[in-house]
C-alpha positions in Angstrom: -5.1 10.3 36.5 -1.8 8.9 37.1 -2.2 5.2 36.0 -4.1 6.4 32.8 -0.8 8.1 32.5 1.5 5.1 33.3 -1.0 3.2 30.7 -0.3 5.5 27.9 3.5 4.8 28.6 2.9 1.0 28.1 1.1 1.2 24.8 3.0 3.7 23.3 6.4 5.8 24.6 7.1 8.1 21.7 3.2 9.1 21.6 3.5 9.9 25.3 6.7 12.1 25.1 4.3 14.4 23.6 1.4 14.2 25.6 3.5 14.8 28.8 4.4 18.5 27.2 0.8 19.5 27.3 -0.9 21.4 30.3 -3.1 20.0 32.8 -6.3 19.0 32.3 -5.7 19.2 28.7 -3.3 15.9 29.2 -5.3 14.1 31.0 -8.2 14.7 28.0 -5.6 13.9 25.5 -4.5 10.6 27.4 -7.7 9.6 27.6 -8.9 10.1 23.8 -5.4 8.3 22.8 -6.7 5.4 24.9 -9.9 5.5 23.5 -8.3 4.6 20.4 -5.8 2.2 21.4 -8.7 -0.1 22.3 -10.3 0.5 18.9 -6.9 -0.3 16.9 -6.6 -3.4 18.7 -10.2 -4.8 17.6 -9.5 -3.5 14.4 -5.9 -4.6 14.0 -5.7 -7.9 15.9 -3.8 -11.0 13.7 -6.0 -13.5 15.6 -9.8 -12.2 15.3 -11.9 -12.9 12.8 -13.5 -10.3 10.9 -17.0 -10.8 12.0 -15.1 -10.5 15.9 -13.8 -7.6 15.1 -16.6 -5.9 13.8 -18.9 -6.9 16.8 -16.3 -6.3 19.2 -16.3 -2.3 17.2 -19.5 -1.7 17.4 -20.1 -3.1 20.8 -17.0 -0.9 22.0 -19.0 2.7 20.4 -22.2 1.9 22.1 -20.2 1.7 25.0 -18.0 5.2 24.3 -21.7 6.8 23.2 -23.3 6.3 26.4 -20.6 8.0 28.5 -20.8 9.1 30.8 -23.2 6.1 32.0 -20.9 3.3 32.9 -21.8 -0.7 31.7 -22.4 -3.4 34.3 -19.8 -5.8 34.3 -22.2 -8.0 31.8 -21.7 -5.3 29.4 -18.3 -5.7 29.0 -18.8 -9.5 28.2 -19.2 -9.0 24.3 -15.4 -7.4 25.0 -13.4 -9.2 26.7 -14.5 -12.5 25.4 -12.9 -11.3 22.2 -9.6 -10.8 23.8 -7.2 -13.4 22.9 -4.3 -14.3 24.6 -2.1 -14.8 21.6 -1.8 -10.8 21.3 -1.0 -10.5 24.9 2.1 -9.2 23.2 0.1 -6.6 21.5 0.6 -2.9 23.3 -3.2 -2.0 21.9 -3.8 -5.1 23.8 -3.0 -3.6 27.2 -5.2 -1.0 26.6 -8.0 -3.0 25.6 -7.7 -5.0 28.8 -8.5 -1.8 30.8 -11.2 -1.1 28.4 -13.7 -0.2 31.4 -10.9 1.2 33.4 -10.8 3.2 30.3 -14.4 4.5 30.5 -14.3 5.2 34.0 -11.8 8.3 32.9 -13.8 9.0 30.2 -16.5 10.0 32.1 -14.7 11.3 34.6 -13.8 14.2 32.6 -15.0 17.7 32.1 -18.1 17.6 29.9 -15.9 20.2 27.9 -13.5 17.3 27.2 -15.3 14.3 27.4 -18.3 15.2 24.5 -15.4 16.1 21.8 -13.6 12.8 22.9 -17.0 10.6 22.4 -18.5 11.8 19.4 -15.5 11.7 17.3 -14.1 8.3 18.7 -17.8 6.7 18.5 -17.1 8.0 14.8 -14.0 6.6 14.2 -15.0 3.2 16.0 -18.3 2.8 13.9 -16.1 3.9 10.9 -13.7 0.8 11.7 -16.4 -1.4 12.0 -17.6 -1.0 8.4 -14.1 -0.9 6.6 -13.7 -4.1 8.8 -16.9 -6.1 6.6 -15.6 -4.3 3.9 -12.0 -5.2 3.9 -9.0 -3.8 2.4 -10.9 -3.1 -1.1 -8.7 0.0 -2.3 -9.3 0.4 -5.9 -8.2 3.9 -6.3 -6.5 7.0 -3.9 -10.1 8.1 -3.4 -11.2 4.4 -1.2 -8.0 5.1 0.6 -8.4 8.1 1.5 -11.7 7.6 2.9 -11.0 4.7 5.2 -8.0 7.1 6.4 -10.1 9.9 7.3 -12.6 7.7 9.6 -9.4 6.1 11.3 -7.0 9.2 11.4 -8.3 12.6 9.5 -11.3 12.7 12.6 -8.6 12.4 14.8 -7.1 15.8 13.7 -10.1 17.2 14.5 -10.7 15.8 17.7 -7.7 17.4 18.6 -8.1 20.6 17.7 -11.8 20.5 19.9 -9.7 19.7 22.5 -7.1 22.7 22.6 -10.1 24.6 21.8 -11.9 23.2 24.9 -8.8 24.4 26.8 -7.2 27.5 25.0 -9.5 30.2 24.4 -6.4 31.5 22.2 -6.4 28.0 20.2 -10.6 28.7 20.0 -10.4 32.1 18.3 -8.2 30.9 15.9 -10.1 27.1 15.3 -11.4 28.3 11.8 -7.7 28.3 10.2 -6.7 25.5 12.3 -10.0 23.1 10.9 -9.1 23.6 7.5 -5.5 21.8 7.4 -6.4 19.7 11.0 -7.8 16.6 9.1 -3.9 16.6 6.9 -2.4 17.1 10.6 -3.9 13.2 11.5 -3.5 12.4 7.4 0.5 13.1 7.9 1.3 11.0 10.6 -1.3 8.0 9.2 0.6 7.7 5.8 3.4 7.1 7.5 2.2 4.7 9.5 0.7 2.8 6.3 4.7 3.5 5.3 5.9 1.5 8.5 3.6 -1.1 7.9 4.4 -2.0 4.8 6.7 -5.1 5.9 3.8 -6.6 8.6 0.5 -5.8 7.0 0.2 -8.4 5.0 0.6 -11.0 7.0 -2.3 -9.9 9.0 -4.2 -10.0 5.8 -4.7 -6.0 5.5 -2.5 -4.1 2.7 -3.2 -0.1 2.5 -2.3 0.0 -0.9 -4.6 1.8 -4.2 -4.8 -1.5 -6.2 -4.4 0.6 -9.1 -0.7 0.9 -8.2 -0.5 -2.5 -9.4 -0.6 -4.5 -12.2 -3.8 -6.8 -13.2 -3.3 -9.8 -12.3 -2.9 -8.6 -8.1 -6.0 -6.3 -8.6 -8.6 -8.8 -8.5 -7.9 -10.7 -5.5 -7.5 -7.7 -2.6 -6.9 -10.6 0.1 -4.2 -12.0 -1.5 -1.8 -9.2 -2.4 1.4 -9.8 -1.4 3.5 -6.8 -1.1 7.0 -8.6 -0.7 6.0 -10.6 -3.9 5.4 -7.8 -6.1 8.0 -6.7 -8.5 10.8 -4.0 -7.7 9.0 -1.5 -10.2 5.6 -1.8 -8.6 7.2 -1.4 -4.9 9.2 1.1 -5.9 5.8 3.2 -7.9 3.5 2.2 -4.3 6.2 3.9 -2.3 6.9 6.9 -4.3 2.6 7.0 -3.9 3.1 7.0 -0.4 5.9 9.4 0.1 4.5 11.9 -2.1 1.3 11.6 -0.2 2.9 12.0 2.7 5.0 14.8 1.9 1.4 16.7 1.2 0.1 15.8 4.4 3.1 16.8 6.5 3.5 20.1 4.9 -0.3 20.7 5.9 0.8 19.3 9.9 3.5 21.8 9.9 1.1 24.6 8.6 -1.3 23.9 11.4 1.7 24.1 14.1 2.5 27.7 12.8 -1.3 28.5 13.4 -0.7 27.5 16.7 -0.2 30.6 19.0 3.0 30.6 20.1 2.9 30.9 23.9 0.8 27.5 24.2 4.1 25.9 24.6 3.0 22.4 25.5 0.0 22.6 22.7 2.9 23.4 19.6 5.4 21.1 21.2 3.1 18.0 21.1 2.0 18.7 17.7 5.5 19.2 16.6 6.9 16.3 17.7 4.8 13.7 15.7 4.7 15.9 13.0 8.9 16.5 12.4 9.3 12.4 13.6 6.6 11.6 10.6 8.5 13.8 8.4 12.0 12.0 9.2 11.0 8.7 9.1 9.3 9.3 5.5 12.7 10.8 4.6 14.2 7.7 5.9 12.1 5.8 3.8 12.2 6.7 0.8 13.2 4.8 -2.0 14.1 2.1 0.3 12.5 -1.2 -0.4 13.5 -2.9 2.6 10.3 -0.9 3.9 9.0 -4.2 2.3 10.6 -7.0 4.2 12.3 -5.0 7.7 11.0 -2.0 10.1 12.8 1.1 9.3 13.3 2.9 12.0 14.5 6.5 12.9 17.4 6.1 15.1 17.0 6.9 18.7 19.5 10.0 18.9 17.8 11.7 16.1 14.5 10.8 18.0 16.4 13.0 20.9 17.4 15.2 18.7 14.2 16.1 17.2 12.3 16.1 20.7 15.3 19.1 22.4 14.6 21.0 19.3 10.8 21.1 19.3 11.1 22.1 23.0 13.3 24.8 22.1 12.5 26.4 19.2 8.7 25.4 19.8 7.8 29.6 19.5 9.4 30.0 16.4 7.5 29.8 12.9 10.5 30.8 11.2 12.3 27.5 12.0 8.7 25.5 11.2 8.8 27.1 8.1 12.4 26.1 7.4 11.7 22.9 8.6 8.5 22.7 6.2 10.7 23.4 3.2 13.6 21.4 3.5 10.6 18.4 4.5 8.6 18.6 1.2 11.5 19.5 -0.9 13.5 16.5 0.5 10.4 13.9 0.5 9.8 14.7 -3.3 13.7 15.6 -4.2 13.6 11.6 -5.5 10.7 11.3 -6.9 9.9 11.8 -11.1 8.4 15.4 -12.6 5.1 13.4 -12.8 2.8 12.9 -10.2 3.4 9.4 -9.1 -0.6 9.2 -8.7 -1.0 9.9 -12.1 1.1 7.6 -13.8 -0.1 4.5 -16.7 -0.1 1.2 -14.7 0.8 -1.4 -17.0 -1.8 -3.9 -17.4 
């Protein structure tokens, strides 16, 4: 499992920091399910397909995942890889998607315990992809968004807790209380994402914003919004959104790493990680409109930081509290006594 390892590196190095805390074979599960997605985010998320590519290249790419583990001829990865353009060979989802049977050869190479979480819920979140792809980035309200975030992240919270489940027969007596905040856990760390991508979206033609966070005359035309074009008081109202969100979500991810039990070291480390890194670069964030035109980026020490801290203090639901806290009462510290969901747009 080695090279699926070194592959995981490639695509992503903060999302591997964690996965190298887990025990084996529950890293090699969680490799593989990350990798999984990787290929899926590329079709979805490529600046060079069109739509009706991307969709076909989705739904070609579940069938595929659903009839693990029966591996495709190389014919059947034709559909695949002739939607591969070079001009994302930059692309780190692109890497994986060039190993996409490489990919399902661990797949099925798995435990059954392993592999059947991993392919129902990625087959989900693939076909889930697919349809939001015809469908576009038509967010009218919280509710839309919120939808097309649970098929591509919320499922993903889930999947994960199958997984320590599948391993941890202390994580499986307690998966009741860990399933009701497990869909915020993958919620936290997507809205920050949406957050980091508030600068590049657009100019893929994707913008994960409510439309009724905006005025009129940007709500009829999804395709064309703009966010670097919208006015300081309508980038400052979508952020506060977004941050609050967040700051919902994050508490939730925290929750769910106290539920952990607290000798699956490797388990509460990877989920702290993501979860305290979400939380900073939200902080780091907010009410900061270069999130509009620049990355913002949590500096590397604090990355460090953040990483020797979760290892040491992984145990103690005392600090996670504390560090829950301080997170939500930071995150919302700047934003108004109303709910920033709930405010009058102006027309």
């Amino acid at each position: 499992m080695q090279a699926y390892h070194e592959l995981l590196r490639s695509t992503s190095r903060t999302f591997s920091v964690g996965i190298e805390a887990l025990p084996d074979p529950l890293r090699d599960a969680v490799t593989l399910a990350y990798l999984v997605l990787r290929v899926s985010d590329y079709y979805e998320d490529s600046p060079t397909l069109s739509r009706k590519e991307k969709r076909a290249s989705l739904l070609h790419w579940a069938e595929l995942l659903e009839a693990s583990p029966e591996l495709p001829e190389s014919e059947g990865m034709g559909p695949l890889t002739r939607h591969l353009s070079p001009l994302d060979g930059e692309l780190p989802d692109h890497r994986a998607a060039q190993q996409a049977r490489f990919i399902l050869e661990g797949l099925a190479a798995l435990p059954s315990r392993f592999r059947e979480p991993i392919r129902r819920h990625t087959v989900d979140t693939t076909r889930g992809m697919a349809r939001w792809t015809e469908r576009g980035d038509d967010f009218p309200d919280e509710a839309a968004l919120d939808e097309y975030m649970f098929e591509v992240a919320g499922r993903v919270g889930i999947l994960l807790t199958e997984l320590f489940a599948a391993h941890s027969p202390r994580v499986r007596k307690r998966s009741r209380s860990l399933g009701k905040v497990a869909v915020s856990f993958g919620l936290g760390l997507q809205t920050v994402n949406v957050i980091r991508g508030l600068h590049e979206d657009p100019e893929r033609g994707w913008t994960y914003v409510p439309r009724h966070l905006v005025s009129d005359v940007h709500r009829g035309s999804p395709s064309s919004l703009d966010l670097r074009k919208l006015t300081s008081a309508e980038q400052e109202r979508i952020l506060d959104f977004l941050v609050w969100k967040a700051a919902g979500h994050i508490s939730d991810a925290l929750r769910y790493c106290q539920l952990l039990p607290r000798w699956e070291r490797g388990i509460r480390t990877f989920c702290i990680v993501p979860a305290l890194l979400a939380a900073r670069t939200a902080l780091v964030s907010r009410g900061n409109r270069r999130v509009f035109s620049e990355p913002v980026k949590v500096e590397r020490r604090e990355v460090g930081r953040i990483v020797l801290r979760a290892r040491l203090l992984f145990f103690s639901n005392g600090w996670l509290e504390w560090q829950r806290r301080r997170v939500v009462s930071s995150l919302k510290e700047r934003l108004r006594d109303d709910d920033p969901r709930a405010r009058v747009r102006p027309g």
